[in-house]
C-alpha positions as CSV (number, residue, x, y, z in Angstrom):
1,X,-19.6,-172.2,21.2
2,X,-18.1,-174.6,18.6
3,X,-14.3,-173.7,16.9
4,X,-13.9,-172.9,13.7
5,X,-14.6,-169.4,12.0
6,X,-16.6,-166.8,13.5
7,X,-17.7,-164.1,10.5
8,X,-19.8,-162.0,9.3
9,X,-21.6,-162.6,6.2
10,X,-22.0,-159.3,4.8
11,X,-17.9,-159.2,4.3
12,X,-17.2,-162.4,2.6
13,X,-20.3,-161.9,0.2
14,X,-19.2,-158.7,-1.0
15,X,-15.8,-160.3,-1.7
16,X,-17.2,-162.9,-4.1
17,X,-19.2,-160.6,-5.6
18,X,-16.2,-157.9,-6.4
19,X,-14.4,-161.1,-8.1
20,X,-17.6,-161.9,-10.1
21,X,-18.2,-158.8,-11.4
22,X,-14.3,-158.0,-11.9
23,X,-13.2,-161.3,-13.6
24,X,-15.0,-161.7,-17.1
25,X,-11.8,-162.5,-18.4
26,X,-10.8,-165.2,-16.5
27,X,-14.1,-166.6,-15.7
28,X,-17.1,-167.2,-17.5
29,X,-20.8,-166.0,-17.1
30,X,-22.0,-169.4,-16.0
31,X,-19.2,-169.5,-13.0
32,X,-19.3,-165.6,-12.4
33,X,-23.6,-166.1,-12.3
34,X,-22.8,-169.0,-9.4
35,X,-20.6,-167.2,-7.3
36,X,-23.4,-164.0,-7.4
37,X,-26.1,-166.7,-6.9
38,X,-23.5,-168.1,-3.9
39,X,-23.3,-164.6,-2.2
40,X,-27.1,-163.6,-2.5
41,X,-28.4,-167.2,-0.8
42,X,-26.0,-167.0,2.0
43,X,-27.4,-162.8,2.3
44,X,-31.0,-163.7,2.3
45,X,-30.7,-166.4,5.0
46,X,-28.6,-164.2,7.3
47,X,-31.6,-162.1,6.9
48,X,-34.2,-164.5,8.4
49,X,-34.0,-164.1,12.4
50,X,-34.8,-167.7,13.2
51,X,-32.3,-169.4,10.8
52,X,-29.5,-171.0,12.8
53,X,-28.1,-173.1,10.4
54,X,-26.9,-172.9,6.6
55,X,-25.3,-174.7,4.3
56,X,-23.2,-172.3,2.3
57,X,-22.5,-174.0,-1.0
58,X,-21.6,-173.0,-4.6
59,X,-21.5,-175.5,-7.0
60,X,-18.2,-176.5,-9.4
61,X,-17.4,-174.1,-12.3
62,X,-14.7,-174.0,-14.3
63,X,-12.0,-171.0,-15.1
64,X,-11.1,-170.0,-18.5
65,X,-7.6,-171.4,-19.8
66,X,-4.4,-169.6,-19.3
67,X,-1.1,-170.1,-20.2
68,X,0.1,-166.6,-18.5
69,X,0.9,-169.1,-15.2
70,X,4.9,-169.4,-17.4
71,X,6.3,-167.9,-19.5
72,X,8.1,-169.3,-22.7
73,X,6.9,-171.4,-25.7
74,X,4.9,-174.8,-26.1
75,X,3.2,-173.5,-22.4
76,X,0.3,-175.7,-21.5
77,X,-3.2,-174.4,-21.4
78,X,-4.4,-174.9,-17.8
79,X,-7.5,-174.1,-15.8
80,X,-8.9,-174.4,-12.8
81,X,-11.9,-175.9,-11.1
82,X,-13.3,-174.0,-8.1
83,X,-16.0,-175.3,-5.7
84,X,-16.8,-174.5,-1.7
85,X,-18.9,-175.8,1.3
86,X,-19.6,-174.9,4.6
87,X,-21.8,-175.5,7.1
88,X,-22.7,-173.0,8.8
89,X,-24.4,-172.1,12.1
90,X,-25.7,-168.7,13.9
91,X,-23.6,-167.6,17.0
92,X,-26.3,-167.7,19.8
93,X,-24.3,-164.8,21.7
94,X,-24.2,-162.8,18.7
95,X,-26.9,-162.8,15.9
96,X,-25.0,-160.9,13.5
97,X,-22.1,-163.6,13.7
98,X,-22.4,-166.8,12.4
99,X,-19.5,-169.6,12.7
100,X,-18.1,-172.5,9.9
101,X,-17.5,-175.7,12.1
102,X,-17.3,-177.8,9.3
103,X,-16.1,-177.4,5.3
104,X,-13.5,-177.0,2.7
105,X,-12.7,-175.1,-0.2
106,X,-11.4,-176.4,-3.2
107,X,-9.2,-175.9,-6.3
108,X,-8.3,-178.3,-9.2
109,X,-6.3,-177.4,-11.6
110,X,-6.9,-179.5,-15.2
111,X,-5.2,-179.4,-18.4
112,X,-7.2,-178.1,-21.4
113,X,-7.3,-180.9,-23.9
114,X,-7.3,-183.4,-21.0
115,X,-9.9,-181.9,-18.8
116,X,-11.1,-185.2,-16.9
117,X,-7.3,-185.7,-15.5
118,X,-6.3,-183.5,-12.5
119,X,-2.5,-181.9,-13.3
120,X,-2.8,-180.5,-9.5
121,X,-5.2,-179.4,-6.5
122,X,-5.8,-178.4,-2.9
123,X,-8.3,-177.9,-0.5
124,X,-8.4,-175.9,2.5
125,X,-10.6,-177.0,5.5
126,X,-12.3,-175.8,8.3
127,X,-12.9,-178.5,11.4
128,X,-13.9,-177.4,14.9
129,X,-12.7,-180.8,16.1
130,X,-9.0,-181.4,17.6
131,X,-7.2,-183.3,20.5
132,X,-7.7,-182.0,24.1
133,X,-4.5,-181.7,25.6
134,X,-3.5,-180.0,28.9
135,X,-0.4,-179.7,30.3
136,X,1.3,-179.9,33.7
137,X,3.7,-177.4,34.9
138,X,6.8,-178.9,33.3
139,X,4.8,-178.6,29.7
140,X,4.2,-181.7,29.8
141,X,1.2,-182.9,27.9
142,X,-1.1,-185.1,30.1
143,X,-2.4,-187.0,27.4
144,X,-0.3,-189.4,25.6
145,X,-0.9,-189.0,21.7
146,X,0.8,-192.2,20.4
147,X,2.7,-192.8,17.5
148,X,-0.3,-191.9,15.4
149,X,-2.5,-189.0,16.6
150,X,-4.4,-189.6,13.5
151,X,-5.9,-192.7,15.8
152,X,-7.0,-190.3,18.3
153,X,-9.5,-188.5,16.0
154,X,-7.4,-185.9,15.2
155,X,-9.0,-183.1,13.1
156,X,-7.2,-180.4,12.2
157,X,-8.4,-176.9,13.4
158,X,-7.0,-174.7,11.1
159,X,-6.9,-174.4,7.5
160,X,-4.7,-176.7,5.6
161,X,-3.5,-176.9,2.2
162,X,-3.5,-180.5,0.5
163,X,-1.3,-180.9,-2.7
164,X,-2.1,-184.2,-4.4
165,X,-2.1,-186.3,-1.8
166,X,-3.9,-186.0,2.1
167,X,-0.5,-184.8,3.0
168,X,1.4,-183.2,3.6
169,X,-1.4,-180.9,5.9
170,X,0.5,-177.4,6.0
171,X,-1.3,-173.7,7.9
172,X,-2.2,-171.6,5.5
173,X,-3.2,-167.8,5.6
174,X,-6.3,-168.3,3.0
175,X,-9.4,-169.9,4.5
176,X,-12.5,-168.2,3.0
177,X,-14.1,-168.8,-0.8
178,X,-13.0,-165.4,-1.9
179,X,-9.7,-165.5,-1.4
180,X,-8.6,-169.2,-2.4
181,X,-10.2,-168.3,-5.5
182,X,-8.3,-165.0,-6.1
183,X,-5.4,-167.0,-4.9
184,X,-5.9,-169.2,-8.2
185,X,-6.7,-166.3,-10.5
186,X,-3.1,-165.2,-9.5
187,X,-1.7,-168.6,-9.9
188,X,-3.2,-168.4,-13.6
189,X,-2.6,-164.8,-14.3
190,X,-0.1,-163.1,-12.2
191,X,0.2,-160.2,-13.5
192,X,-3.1,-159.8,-15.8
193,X,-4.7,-160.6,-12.9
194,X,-3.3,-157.6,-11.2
195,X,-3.9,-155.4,-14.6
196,X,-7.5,-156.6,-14.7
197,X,-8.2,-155.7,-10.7
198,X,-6.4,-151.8,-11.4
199,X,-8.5,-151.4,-15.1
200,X,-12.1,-152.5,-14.2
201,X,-14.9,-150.0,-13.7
202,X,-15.5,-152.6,-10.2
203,X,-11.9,-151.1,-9.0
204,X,-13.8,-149.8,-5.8
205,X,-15.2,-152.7,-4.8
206,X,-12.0,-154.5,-4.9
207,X,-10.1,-152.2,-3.1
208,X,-12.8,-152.9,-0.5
209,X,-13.0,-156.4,-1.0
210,X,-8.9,-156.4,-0.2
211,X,-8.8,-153.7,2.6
212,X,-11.1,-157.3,4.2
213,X,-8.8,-159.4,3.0
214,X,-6.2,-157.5,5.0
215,X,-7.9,-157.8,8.0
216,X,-8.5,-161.5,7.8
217,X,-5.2,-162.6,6.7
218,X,-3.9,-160.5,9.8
219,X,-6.8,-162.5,12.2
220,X,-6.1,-166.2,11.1
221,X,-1.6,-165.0,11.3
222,X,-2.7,-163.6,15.1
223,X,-4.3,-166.7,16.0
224,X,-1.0,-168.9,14.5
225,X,0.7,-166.8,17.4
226,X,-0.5,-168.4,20.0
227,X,1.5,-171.3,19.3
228,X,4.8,-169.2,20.3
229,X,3.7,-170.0,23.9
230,X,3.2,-173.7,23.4
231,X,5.8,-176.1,24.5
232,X,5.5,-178.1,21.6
233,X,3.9,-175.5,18.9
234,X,3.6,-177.8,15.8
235,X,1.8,-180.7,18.1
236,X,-0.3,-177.5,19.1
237,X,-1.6,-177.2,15.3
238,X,-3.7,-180.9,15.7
239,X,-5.8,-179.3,19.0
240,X,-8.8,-178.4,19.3
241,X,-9.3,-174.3,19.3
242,X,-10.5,-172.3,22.7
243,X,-12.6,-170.4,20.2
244,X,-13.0,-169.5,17.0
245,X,-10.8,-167.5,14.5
246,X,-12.7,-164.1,14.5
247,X,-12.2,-162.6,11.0
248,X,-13.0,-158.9,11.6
């Protein structure tokens, strides 16, 4: 079985399509249409038995501008750019399952009157890649990674944040689409963004869509913890996973 993220469709789906139908007024109808659009494609070909493989995309869309990021006078007008992709394949053992071995999701923030220039982004990925390291009974590890692992084909296993640059590669909490982009509608509105999710007639869904959230932000933290019982935990971070981060 190959590392990454094992999930359920179903889950993540219904996430993107709480946001959609809960953000009118802090996205658009062309990006809310794309993230519906995202969900139902990714629905329909969990629904076809022989389809092992899918790649889950949606296309670039824009936020609207917000200055409710700070407060005071002469605040610019800032929005972001969301965009995902993931492949995607069927767990064999478990039909219902299906795992992302490969992908990022991705967030660029751009100023309004300048909106070819990027003020500030990330992106998170998911690789099933990784060193192989054992070690011997003094923790050890029994292969020698050099003074740069990057050499060896490192890929990193987790999700990782990347401001600006390609580093610095930090864990982060946030791996799927829906909740990177409800982690930039809170960058951008902190607090209307909170008004908006209590207000809207699609308040059910997102207490639903969060109550998952919960549980998958408590998965990816219980798989960090396994790096307690590494002799050299941050080293640990660049290998390869056992098996994939179950998001329940």
């Amino acid at each position: 079985m190959k590392a990454g993220i094992k999930f359920q469709p179903a889950g993540l789906c219904s996430s993107l399509q709480a946001i959609a139908r809960t953000s009118s007024q802090q996205i658009d109808q062309k990006g809310r249409k794309e993230l519906e659009d995202a969900a139902s494609r990714f629905l329909t070909v969990a629904s076809i038995p022989n389809r092992t493989h899918f790649l889950w995309k949606c296309a670039p869309f824009a936020t609207r501008a917000s200055t409710a990021y700070k407060a005071g006078e002469n605040t610019k007008r800032v929005f972001a750019k969301f965009w995902f992709d993931w492949s995607c394949e069927r767990s064999a053992q478990d039909p219902d399952w299906w795992i992302v071995y490969n992908g990022s999701v991705n967030v660029e923030f751009r100023l309004e009157n300048t909106p070819d220039e990027i003020w500030s982004k990330y992106h998170i990925d998911v690789c099933e890649g990784g060193l192989h390291v054992d070690y011997d009974g003094n923790g050890n590890p029994s292969e020698e990674l050099g003074d740069n692992p990057a050499e060896k084909g490192v890929r990193h296993c987790f999700s990782h944040i990347h401001v600006g640059k390609n580093i610095p590669r930090i864990p982060i909490l946030l791996s799927t689409p829906p909740d990177v982009l409800e982690m930039a509608l809170v960058e951008l509105w902190p607090i209307d963004w909170k008004d908006t999710v209590q207000k809207t007639r699609s308040s059910e869904s997102m207490k639903q869509h969060h109550m998952r959230q919960r549980r998958r932000i408590f998965s990816v933290s219980r798989s960090f913890n396994a790096l307690l019982s590494r002799p050299y935990p941050l080293l640990a971070l660049h290998e390869r996973l056992p098996e994939p981060i179950v998001l329940s």
